[in-house]
C-alpha positions as CSV (number, residue, x, y, z in Angstrom):
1,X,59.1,70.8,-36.1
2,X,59.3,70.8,-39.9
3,X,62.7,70.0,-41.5
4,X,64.4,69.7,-44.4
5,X,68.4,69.0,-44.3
6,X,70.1,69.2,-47.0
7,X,74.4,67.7,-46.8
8,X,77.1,66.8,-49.3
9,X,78.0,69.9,-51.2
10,X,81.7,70.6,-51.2
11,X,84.6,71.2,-53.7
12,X,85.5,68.9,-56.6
13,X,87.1,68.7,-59.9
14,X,85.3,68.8,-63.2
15,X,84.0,65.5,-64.5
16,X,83.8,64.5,-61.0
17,X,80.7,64.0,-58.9
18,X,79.2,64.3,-55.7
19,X,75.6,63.1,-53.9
20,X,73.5,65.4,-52.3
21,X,71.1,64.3,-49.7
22,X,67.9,66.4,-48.5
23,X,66.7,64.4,-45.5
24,X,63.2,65.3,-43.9
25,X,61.8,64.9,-40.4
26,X,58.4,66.3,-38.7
27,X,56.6,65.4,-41.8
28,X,56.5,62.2,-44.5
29,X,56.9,62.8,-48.1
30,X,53.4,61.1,-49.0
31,X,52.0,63.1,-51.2
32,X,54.5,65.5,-51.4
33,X,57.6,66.3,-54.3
34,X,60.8,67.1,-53.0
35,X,62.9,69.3,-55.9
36,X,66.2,70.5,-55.6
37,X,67.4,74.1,-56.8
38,X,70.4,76.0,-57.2
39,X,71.3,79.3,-57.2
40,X,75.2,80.9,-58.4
41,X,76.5,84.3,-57.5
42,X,74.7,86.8,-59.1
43,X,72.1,84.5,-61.0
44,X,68.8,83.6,-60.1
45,X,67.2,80.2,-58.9
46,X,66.7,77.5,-60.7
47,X,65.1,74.5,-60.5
48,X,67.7,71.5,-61.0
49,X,65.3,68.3,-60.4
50,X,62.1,66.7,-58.8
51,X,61.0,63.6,-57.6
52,X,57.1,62.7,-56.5
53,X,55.9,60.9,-54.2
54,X,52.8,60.0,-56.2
55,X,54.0,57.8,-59.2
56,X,57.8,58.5,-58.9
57,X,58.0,60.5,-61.7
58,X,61.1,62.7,-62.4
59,X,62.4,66.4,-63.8
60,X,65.7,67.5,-64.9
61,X,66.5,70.7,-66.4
62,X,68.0,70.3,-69.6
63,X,71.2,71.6,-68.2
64,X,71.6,68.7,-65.8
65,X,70.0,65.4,-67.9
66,X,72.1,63.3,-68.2
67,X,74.4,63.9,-65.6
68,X,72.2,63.7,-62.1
69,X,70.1,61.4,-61.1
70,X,67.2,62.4,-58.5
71,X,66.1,59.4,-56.7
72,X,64.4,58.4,-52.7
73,X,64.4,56.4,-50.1
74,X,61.1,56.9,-47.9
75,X,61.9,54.7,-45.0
76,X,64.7,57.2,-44.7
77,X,62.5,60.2,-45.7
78,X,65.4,60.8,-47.6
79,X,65.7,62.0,-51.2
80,X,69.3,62.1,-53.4
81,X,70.5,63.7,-55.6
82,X,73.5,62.2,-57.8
83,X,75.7,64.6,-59.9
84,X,78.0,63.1,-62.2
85,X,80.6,64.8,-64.6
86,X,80.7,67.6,-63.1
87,X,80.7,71.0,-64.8
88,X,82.2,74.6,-62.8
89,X,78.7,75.6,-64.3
90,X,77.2,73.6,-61.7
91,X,78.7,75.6,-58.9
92,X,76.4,76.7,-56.4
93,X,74.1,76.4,-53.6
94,X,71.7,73.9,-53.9
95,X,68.2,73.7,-51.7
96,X,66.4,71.2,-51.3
97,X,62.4,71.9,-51.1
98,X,59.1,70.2,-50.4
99,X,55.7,70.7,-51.8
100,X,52.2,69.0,-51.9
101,X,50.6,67.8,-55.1
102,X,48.1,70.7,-55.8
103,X,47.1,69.3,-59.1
104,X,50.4,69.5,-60.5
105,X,54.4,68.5,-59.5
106,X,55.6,70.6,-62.6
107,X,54.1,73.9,-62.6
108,X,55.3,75.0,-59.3
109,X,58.4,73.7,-59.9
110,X,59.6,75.1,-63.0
111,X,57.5,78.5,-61.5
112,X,59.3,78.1,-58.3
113,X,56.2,78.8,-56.3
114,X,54.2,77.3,-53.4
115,X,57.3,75.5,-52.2
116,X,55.9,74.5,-48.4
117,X,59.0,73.8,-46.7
118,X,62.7,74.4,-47.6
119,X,65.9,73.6,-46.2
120,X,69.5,75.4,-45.9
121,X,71.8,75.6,-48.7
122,X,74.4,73.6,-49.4
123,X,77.6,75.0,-51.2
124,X,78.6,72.7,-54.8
125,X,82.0,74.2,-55.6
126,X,83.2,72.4,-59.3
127,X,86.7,73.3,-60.1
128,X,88.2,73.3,-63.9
């Protein structure tokens, strides 16, 4: 069976951080990008940051550069995502997703489409 967990929201103070991790099982990232999303109350989803498998290469929205760092570990079939100086901006529920290379890592990304697998939410709470 096809999984993706994602773990390590919770509730911290602005200008502090948290890691995210999006761990996979039933299937190995090769050739695959894993992206994390959000989405606050009331607003849609957007996509935060991607890693591929490929080359390695890495998205941020403009809202996050800077602050988080996407990286992996694929002995772990694990993929992280660091969030540093926190904003309450960044509260929400973040997803993790995975989705083959179909000529492009971007496109679907930013178009939020053709995700093949994703996982359950978890809840980012930034206090001011």
């Amino acid at each position: 069976e096809v999984q993706l967990q994602a773990s390590g929201g919770g509730l911290v103070q602005a200008g502090g951080f948290l890691r995210l991790s999006c761990a996979a099982s039933g299937f190995t990232f090769d050739d695959y990008a894993i992206g994390w999303f959000r989405q606050a109350p009331g607003k849609e989803r957007e996509g935060v940051s991607y890693i591929s498998s490929r080359d390695g290469s890495t998205y941020y929205a403009d809202s996050v550069k800077g602050r988080f760092t996407i990286s992996s570990d694929y002995a772990k079939n694990t993929v992280y995502l660091q969030m540093n100086s926190l904003k309450p901006e960044d509260t929400a529920v973040y997803y993790c997703a995975a989705y083959r290379y179909s000529g492009s890592y971007y496109y679907p990304f930013i178009l939020d489409y053709g995700m093949d697998y994703w996982g359950k939410g978890t809840q980012v709470t930034v206090s001011s």
